[in-house]
Every structure is written in C-alpha cells, then in structure tokens.
LOLUM-839687 format. One record per residue: chain; x, y, z of N, C-alpha, C in turn; residue number from 1. Coordinates in steps of 0.05 Angstrom, whole numbers, plus 5000, padded with zeros to 4 digits. Each point is the difference from the previous one (the first is absolute). Last residue first. Layout:
# LOLUM-839687
('A',(X,Y,Z),(X,Y,Z),(X,Y,Z),NUM) ...
END
This chain:
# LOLUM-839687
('A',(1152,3189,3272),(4994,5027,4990),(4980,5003,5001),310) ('A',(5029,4931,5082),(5001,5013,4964),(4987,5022,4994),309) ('A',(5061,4963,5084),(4976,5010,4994),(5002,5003,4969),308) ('A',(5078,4969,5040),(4973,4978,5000),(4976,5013,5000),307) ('A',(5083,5049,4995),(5004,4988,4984),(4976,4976,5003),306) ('A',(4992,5070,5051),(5006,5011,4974),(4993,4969,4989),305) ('A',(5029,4976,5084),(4971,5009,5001),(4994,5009,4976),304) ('A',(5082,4993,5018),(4991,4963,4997),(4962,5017,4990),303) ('A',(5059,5078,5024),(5012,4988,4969),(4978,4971,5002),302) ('A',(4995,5036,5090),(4987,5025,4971),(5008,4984,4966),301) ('A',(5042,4962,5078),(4969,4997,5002),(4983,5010,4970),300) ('A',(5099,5017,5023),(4991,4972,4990),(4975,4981,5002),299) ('A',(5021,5091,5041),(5005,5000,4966),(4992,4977,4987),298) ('A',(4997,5002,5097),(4975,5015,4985),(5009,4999,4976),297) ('A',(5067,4969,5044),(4973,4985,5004),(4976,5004,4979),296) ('A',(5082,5051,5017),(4998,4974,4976),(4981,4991,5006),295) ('A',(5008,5069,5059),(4990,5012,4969),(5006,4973,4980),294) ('A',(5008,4982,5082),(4967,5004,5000),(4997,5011,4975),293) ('A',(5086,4984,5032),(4983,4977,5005),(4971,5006,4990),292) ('A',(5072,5073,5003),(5004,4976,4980),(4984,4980,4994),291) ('A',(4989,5055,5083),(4991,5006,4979),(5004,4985,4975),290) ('A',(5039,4965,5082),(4974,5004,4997),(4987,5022,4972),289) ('A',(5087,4994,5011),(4990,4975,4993),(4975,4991,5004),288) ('A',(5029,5087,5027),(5010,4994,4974),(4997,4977,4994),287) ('A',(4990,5013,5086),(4986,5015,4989),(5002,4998,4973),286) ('A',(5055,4965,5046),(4980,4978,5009),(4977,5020,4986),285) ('A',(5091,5033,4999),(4995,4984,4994),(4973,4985,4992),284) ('A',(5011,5071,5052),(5005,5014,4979),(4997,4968,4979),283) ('A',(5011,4988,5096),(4971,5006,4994),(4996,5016,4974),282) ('A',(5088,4965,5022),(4978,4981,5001),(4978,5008,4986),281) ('A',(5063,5069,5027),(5000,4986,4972),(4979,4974,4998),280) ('A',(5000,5040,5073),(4990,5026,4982),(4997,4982,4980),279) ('A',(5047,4959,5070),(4974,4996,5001),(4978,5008,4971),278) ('A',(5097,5010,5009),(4996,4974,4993),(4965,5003,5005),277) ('A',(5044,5078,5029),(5002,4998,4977),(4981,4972,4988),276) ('A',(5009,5007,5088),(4972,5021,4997),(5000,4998,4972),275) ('A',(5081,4959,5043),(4969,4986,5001),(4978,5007,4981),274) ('A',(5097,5026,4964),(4987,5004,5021),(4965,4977,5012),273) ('A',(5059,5019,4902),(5019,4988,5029),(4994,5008,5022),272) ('A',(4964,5042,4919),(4984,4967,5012),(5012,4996,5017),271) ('A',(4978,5102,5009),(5024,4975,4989),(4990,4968,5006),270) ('A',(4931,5081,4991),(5015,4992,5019),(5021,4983,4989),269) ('A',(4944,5092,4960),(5005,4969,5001),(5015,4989,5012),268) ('A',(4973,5094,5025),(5007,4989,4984),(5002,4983,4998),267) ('A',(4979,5082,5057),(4984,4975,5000),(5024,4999,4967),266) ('A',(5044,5054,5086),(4983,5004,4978),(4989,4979,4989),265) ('A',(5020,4983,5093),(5013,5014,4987),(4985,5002,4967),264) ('A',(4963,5009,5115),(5016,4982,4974),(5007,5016,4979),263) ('A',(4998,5057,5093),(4985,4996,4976),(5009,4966,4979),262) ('A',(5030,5001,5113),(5000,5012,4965),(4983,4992,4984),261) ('A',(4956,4977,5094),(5023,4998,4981),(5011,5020,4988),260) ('A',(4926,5004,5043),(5009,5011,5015),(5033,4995,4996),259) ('A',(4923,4974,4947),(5006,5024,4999),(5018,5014,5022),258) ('A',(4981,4901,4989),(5012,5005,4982),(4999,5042,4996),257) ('A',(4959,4955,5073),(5029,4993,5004),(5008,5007,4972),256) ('A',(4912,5015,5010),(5012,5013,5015),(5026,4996,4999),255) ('A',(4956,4940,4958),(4990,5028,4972),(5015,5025,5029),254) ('A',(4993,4916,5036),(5019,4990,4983),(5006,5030,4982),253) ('A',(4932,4984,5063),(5027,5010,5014),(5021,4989,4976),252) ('A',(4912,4994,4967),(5003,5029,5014),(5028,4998,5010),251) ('A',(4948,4931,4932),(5025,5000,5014),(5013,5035,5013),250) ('A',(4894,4980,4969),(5016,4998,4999),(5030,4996,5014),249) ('A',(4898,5049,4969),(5017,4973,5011),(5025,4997,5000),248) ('A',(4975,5107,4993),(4990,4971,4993),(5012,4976,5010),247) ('A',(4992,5096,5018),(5009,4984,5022),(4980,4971,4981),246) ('A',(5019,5081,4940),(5026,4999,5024),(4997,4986,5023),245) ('A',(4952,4980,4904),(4997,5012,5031),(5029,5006,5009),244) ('A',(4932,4959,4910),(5020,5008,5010),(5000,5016,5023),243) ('A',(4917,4945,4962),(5016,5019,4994),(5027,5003,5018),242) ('A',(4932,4928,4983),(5003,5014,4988),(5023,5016,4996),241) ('A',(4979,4953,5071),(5011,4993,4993),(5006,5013,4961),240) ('A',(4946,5049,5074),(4988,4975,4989),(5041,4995,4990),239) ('A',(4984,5071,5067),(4974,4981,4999),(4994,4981,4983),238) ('A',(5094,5026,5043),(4984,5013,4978),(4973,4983,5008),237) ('A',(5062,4996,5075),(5001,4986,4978),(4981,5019,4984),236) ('A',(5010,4996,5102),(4997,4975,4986),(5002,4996,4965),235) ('A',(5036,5080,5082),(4986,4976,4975),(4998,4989,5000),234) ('A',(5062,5042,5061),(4966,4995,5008),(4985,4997,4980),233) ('A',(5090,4976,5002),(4988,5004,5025),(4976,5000,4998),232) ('A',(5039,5015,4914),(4988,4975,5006),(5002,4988,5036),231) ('A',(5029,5088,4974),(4969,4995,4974),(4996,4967,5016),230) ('A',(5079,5038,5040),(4984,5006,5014),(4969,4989,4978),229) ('A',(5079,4970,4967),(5001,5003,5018),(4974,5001,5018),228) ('A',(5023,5051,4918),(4989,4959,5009),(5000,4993,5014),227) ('A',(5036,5084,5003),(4967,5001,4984),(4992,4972,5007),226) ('A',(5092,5014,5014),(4984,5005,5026),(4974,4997,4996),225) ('A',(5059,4987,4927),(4999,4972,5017),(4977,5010,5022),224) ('A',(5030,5065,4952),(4975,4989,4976),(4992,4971,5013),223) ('A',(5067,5063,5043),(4961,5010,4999),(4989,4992,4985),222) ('A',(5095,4977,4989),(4992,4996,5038),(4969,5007,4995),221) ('A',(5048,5012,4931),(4996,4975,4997),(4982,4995,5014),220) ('A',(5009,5091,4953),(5015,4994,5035),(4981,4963,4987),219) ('A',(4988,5071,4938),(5025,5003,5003),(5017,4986,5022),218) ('A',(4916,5001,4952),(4991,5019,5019),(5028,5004,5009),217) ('A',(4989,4959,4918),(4980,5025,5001),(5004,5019,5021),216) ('A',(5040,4912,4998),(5011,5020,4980),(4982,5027,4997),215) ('A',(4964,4927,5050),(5025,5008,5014),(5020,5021,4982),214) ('A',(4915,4949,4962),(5002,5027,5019),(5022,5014,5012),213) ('A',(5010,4925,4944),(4994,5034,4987),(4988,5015,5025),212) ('A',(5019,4915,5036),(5031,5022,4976),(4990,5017,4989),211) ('A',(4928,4951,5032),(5011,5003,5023),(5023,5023,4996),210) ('A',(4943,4955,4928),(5000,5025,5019),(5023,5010,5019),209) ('A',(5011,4913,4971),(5012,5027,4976),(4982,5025,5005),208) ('A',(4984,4933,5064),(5031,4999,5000),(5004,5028,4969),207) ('A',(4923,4956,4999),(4996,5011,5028),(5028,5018,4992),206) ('A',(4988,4943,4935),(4990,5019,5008),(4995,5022,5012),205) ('A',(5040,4911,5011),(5011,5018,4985),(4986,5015,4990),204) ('A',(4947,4943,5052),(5020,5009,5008),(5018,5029,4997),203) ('A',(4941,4948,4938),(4973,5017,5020),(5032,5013,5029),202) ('A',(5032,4934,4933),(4979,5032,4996),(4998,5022,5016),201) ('A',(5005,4898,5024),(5031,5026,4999),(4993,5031,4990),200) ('A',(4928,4930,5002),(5000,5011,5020),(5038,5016,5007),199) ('A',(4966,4964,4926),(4983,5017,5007),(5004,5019,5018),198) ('A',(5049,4917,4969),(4998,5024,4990),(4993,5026,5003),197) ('A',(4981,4915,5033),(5024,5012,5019),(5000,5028,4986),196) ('A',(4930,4947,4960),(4993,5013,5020),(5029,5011,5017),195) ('A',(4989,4947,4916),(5007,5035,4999),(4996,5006,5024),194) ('A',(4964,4907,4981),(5036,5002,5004),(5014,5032,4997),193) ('A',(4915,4984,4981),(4996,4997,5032),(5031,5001,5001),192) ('A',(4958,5032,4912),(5010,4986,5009),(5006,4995,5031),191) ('A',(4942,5064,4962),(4995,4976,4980),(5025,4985,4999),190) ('A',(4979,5070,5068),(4980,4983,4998),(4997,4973,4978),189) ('A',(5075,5053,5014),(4985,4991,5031),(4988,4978,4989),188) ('A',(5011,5080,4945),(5027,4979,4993),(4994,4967,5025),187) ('A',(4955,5078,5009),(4990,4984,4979),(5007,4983,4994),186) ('A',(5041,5055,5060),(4979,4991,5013),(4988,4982,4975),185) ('A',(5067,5066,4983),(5007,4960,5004),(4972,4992,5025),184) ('A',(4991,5076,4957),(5006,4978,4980),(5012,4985,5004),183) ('A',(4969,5061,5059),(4979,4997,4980),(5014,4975,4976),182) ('A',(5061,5061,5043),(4988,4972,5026),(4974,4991,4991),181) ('A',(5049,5068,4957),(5012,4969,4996),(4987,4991,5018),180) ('A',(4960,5076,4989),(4996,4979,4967),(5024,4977,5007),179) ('A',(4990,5068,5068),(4984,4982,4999),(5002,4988,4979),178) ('A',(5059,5051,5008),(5017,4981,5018),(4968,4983,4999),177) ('A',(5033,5090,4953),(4982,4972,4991),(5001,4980,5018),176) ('A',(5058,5089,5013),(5014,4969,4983),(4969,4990,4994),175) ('A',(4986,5073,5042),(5011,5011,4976),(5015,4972,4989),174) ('A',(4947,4990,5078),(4981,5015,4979),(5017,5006,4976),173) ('A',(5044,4960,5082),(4984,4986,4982),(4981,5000,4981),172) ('A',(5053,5070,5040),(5015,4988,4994),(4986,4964,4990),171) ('A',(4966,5070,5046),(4990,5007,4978),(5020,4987,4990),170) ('A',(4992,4971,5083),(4966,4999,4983),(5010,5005,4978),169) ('A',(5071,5012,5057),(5002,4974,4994),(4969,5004,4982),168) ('A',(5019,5083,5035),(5012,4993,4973),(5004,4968,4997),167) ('A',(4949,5037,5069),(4989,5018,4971),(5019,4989,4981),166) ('A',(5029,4967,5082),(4971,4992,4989),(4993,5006,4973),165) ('A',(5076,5041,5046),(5002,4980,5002),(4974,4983,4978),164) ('A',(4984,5077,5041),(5021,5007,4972),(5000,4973,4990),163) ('A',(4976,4999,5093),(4974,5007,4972),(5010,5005,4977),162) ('A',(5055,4990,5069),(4996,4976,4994),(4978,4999,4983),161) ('A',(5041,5079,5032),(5018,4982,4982),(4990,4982,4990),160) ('A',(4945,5042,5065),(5002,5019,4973),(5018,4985,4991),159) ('A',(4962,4937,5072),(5018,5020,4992),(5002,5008,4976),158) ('A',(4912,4937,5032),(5031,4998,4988),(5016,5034,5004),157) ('A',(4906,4955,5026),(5020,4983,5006),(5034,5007,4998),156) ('A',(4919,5050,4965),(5002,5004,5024),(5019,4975,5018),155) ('A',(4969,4990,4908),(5016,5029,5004),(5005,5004,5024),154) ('A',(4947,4926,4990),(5024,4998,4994),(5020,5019,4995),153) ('A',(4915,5010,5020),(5009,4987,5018),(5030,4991,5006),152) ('A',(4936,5047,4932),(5014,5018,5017),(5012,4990,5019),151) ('A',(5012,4956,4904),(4977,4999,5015),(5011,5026,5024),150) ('A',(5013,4975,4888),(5018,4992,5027),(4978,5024,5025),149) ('A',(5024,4973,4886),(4974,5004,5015),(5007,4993,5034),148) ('A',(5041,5039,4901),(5000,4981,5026),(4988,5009,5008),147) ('A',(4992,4999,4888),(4998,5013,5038),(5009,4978,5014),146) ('A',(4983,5025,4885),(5014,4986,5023),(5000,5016,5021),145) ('A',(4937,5012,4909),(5020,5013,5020),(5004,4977,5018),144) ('A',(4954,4986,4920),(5009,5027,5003),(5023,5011,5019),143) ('A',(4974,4907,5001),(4999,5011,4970),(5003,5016,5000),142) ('A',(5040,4956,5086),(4976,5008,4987),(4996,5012,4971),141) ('A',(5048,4950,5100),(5004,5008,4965),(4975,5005,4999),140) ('A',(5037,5000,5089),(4979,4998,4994),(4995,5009,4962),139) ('A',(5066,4969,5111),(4999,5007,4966),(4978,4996,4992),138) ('A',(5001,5005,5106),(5000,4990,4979),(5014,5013,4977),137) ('A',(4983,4991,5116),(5012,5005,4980),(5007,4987,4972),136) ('A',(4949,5001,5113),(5020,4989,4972),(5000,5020,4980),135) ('A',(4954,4987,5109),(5022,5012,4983),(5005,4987,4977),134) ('A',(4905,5029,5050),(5013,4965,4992),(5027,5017,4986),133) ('A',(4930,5055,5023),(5015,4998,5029),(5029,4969,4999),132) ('A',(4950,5085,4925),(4998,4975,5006),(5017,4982,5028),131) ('A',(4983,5078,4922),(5000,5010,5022),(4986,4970,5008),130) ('A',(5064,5012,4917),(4977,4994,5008),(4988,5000,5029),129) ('A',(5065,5045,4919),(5006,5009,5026),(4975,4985,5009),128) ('A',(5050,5005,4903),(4976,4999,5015),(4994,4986,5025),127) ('A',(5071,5053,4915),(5004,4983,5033),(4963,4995,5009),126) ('A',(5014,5048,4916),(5017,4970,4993),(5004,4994,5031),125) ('A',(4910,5061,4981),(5033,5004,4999),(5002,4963,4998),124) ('A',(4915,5044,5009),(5012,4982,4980),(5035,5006,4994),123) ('A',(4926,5003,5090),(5018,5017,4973),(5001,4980,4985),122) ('A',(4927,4947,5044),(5016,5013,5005),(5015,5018,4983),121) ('A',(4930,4933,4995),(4992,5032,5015),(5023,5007,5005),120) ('A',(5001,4918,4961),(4995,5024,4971),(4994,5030,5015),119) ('A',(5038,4908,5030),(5016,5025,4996),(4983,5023,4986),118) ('A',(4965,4911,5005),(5009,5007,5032),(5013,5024,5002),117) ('A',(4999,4961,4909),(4965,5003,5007),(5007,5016,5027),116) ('A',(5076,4958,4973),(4995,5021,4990),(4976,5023,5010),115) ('A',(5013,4907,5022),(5025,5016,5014),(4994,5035,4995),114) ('A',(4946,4922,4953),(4990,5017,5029),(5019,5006,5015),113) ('A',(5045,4969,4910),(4967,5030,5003),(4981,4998,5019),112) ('A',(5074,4942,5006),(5004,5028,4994),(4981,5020,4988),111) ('A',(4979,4908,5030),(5011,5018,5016),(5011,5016,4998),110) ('A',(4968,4956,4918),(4981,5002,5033),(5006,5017,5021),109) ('A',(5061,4966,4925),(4983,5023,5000),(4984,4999,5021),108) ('A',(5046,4927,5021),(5018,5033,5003),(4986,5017,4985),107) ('A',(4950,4920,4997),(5010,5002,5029),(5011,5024,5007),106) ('A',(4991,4964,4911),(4982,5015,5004),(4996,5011,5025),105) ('A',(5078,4952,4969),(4990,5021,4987),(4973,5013,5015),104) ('A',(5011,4913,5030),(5028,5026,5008),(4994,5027,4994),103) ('A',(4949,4934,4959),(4984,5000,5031),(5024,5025,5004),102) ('A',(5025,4962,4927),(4977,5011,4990),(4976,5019,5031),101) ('A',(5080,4933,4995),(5004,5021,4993),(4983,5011,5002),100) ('A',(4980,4926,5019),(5006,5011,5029),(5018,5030,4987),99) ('A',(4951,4941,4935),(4983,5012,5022),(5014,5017,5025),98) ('A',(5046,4955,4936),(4982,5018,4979),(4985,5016,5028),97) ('A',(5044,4919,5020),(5016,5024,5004),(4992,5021,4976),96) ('A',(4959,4925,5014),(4999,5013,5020),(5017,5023,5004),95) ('A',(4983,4950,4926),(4976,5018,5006),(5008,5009,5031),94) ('A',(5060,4938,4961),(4998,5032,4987),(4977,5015,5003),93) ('A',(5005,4920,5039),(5021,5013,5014),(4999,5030,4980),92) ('A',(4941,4929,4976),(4993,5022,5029),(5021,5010,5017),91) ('A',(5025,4955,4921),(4973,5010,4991),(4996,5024,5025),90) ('A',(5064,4930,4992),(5019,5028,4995),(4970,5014,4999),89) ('A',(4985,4915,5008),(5016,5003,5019),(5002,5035,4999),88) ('A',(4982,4945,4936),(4976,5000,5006),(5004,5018,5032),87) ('A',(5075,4977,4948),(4987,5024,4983),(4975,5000,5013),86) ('A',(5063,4938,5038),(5012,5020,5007),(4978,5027,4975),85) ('A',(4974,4907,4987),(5003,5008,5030),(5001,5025,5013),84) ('A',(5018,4975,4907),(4975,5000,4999),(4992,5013,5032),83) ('A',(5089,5006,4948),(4994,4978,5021),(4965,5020,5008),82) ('A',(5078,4999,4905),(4978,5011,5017),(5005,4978,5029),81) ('A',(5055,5026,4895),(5004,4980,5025),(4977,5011,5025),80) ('A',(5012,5011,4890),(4998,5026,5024),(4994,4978,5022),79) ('A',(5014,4959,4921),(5017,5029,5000),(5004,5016,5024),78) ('A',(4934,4925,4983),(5023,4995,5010),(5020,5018,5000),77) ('A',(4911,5019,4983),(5006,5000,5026),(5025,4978,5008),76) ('A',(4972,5023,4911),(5008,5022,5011),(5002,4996,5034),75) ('A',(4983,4930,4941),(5021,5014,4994),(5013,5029,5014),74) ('A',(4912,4951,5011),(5022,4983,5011),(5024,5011,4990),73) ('A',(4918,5065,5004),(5014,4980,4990),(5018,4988,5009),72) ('A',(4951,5073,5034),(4997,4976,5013),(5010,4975,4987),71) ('A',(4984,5086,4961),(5023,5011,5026),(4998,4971,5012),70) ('A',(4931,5008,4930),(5035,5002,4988),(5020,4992,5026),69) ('A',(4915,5046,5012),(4991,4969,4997),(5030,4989,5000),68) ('A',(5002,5101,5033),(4986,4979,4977),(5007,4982,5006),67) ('A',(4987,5055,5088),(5014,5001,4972),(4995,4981,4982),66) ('A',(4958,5023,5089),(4989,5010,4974),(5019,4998,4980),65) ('A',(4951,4931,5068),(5028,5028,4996),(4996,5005,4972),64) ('A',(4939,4932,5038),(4996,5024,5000),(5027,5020,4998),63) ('A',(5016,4887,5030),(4974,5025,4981),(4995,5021,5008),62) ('A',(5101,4967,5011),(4975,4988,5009),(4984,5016,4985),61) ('A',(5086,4999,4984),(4979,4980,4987),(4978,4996,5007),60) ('A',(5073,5067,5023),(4988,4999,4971),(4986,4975,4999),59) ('A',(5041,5038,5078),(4970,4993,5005),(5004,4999,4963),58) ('A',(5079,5008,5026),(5003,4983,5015),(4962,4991,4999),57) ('A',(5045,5074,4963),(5009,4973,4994),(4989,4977,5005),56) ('A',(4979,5087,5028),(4991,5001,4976),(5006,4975,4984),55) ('A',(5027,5020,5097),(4967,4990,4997),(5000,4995,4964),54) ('A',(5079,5028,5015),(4999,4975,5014),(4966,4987,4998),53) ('A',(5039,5091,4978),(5005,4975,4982),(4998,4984,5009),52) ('A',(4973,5067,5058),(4985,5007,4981),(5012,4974,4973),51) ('A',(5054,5004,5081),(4968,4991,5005),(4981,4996,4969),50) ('A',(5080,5043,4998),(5017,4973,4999),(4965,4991,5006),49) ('A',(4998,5096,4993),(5006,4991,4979),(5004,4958,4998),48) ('A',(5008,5047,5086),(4975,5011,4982),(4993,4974,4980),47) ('A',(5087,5005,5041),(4983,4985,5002),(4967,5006,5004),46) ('A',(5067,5065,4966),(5009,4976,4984),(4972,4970,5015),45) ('A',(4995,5096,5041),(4997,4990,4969),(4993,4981,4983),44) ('A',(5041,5018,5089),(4967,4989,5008),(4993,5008,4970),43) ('A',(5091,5009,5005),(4994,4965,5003),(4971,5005,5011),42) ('A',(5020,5083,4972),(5017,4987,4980),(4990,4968,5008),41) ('A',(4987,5065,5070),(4983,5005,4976),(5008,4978,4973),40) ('A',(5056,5003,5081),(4976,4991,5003),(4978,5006,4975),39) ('A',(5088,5037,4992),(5007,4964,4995),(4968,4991,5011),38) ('A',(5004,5098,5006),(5014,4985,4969),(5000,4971,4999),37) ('A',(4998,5040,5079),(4970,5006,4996),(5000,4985,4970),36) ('A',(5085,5006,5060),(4981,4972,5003),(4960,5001,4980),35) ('A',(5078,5068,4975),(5002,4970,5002),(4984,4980,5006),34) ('A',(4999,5090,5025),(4982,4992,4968),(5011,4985,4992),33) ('A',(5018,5012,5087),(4965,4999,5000),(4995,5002,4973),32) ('A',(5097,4994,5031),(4981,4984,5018),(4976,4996,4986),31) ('A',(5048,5075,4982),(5007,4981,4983),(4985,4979,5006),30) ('A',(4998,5074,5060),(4980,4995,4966),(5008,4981,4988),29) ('A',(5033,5000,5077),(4964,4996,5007),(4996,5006,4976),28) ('A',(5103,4969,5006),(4993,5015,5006),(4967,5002,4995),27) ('A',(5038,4915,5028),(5008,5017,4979),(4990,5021,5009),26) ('A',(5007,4932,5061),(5027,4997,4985),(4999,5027,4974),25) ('A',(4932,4971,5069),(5027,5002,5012),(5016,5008,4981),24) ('A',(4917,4982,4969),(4995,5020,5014),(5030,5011,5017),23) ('A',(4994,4925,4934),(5003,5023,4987),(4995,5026,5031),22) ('A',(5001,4898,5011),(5028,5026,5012),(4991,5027,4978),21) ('A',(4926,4923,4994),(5015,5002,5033),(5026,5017,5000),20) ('A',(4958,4981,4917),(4979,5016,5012),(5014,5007,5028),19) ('A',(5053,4957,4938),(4992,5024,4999),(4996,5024,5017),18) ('A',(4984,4897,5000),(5025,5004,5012),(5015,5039,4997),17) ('A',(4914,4955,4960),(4994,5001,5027),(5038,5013,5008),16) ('A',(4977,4979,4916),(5000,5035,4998),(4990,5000,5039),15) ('A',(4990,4907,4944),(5039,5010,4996),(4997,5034,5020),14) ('A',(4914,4964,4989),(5022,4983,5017),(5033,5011,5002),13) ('A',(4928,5007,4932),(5004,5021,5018),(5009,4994,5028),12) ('A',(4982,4940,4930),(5018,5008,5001),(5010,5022,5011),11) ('A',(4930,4940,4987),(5016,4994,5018),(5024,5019,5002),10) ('A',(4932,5010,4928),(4981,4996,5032),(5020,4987,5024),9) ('A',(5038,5006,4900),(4987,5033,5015),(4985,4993,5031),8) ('A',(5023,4927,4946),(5016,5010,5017),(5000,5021,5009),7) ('A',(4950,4940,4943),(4989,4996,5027),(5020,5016,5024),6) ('A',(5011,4987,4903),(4971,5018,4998),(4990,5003,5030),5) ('A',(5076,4944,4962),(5009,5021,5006),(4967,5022,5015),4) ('A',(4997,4910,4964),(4999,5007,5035),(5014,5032,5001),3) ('A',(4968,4973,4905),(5006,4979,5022),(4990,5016,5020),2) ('A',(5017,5035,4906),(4991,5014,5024),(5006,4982,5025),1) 
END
C-alpha cells in the first residue's frame, strides 16, 4: 500500500487544466459528464484514501475496534502506516462526513420549501409567482417538474424571449442538470481540490441549456437576448440550489458563445490538442486515482483477514 494510499487526495489536481478550457473548448454536454464523471470518481477515491489512512494509521492506539492481531509487529510491517497522517485523517473524514451530510440536507430543505411555496398555486408544469423580485427557476420534483418564474420577470421580456426561458428551464428539467450540480457539490465538499470543478459545472451547464434552448426556439439571437436582459434585472435564482436562466455566472461569455455558431457535435477531443492533452490528463489522473484506493483497500482487506482469527 505505502504512499500510493496518499495519492487520491492530490490527485485531483491533474482535472484542474480540464476544468479551465472544457467550457471553451468542448461541446456543454460533453463538458458536464466529463467534468461530473472525473469529480465524483476522485471525491470517491479520496473518500475511501481518508477512510485507510485513519484505519492504518490509528490501529494502535486504545479503543479501536479492530483485533488485537492487527497491531502485530508482523503485520504492521506489511502495511507501512504514519500514525500522524491516521490521527490526522480522523477529523478530516468527519469533516467531510459532515459537510456532505449538511449539503444533502441543505438542498432537501429547500426543495421542499420551494415546493411548500407552490402548493396555492395551479398545478400546471409553469408556475407563474406573482412577485415584484424577477427570477427564474428549474424546479425537479417527484411527481412533477416545474418552472417556476415570476410576474416580474415575465414582464421584463419579449414573447420570443419568454419562449426563450420556458425552454432554457425545461431544458434543465429534461437533462437532470440538478443531480450534476448536486454531485460535484459533494464532490466539493470531500475534496477542496474539486472546487474548480464545481464551479465549471455549474458553467457548462448553463451553456448546455443555453443550446437546447436555442434548438427548441430556433433563433440563437433570443436565447442570448433572454440573458441578457434575465441577468439586467436579476440577481439570480433564490438558492444556489437550483438552476436559472440568470444564474451565476460567466453571462457575457454564455452571450458571446450564442451569438456564435452552434459548436460542433460533442465527441472526444483529439489528444493532439490543448483541451485533448488536458481531457487525457484528467482521464489519466482519474484512473490512477482509482487503482490507488482499490489496491489500497484490497491490500487492507486481505492483511486484516489474514491477522484476524477464526
């Protein structure tokens, strides 16, 4: 096991160079189950790297719970420890037990008083909130998905540009666009080195609305004009939660790329390119991070067997 056990927690490093041109360089879906794929995977692997490190690294002190056995001088030369780095890994894996666990409960929370707020209203899939604050939301739901978009903000926009809207919202209701930003938010939380991650996401996203709407509504020009004017007088969805047509974000960039040509169909990038070499990196660094944690853990599981008795 050695030091390999310590490389999942650095290695999301490799998936920064990625993180910075996937939004330029690939097409917004590819972009977003790429970068969502490689963040879930290395806030995994160094899960898992924490969880062997304390288990290594605290076997001698009193009170753990594995057998007596696991502290032999035989067996703790097999399995190379640093006492330091396991007493260490303790309140790091509780913390990121906790700040998942806070997340999670943070986004149910506010989707069922998103919900709760909706219950006087139709129960159609647009819900129209007679409200003077403009924004505009996606609003998943177990039964039924809605946008939820305000009178203020109807009244901002041109019949084009409401089209516009209706179809960037349902265009993050019919991809899932919350379950990826839900999971590299996690991804966030249980490695700090995921945070660029996150925040490309949360980008490419945007951006793969952006194209399905523009395919829906057929004009580039009124999906840019929507944004445009949404984040004039928005400020933004009400929780970071949910998805928006005037979410955070690189706005005159999500404008300049629709007033572009459509990009081109999403497919793997050639290595002989930056964006290629980056991909591959972070395809790399991923794959060695997993390797790392599943030998780790294997060669945990087997020492441990083999020093517990029947």
């Amino acid at each position: 096991m050695g030091m390999f056990v310590f490389l999942p927690l650095v290695l999301p490093l490799t998936a920064w160079p990625i993180a910075r041109l996937a939004e330029q360089r690939l097409h917004p879906r590819t972009a977003t189950r790429l970068l969502t794929g490689v963040a879930v995977v290395m806030a995994v692997c160094s899960t898992v790297c924490l969880g062997l490190l304390m288990v290594v690294g605290t076997a001698q002190l009193p009170g753990n719970p594995l057998p007596d056995a696991w502290s032999d001088p035989e067996v703790r030369a097999a399995v190379p420890h640093d006492e330091v780095a396991g007493k260490l890994a303790v309140p790091a894996l509780l913390a990121v037990l906790v700040a998942g666990g806070r997340a999670l409960w943070r986004h149910g929370r506010i989707r069922g008083r998103a919900h709760r707020a909706l219950a006087g209203l139709p129960g159609t899939r647009v819900a129209v909130v007679p409200d003077e604050a403009p924004y505009a939301y996606a609003l998943p739901g177990r039964r039924r998905d809605r946008v939820v978009v305000t009178t203020a903000m109807l009244s901002c926009l041109e019949p084009a540009e409401r089209r516009a809207l209706f179809a960037h919202e349902r265009a993050h209701l019919a991809a899932r666009h919350h379950r990826f930003l839900l999971a590299v938010q996690l991804a966030a939380r249980a490695n700090p080195f995921l945070c660029p991650l996150r925040t490309a996401v949360s980008c490419t996203a945007e951006r793969w609305a952006d194209e399905a709407a523009a395919h829906t509504v057929g004009s580039r020009r009124d999906v840019a004009c929507a944004i445009g004017k949404a984040a004039l007088v928005s400020r933004g969805t009400p929780a970071r939660t949910f998805a928006g047509l005037a979410a955070p974000g690189p706005v005159p960039r999500r404008v300049a790329a629709l007033l572009a040509p459509a990009p081109a169909l999403p497919r793997w990038p050639s290595m002989f390119t930056s964006v290629g070499l980056a991909a591959w990196g972070a395809a790399a660094g991923t794959a060695v991070s997993a390797l790392s944690s599943a030998n780790s853990a294997v060669t945990m599981v087997l020492v441990l067997h083999a020093a517990t008795p029947l």
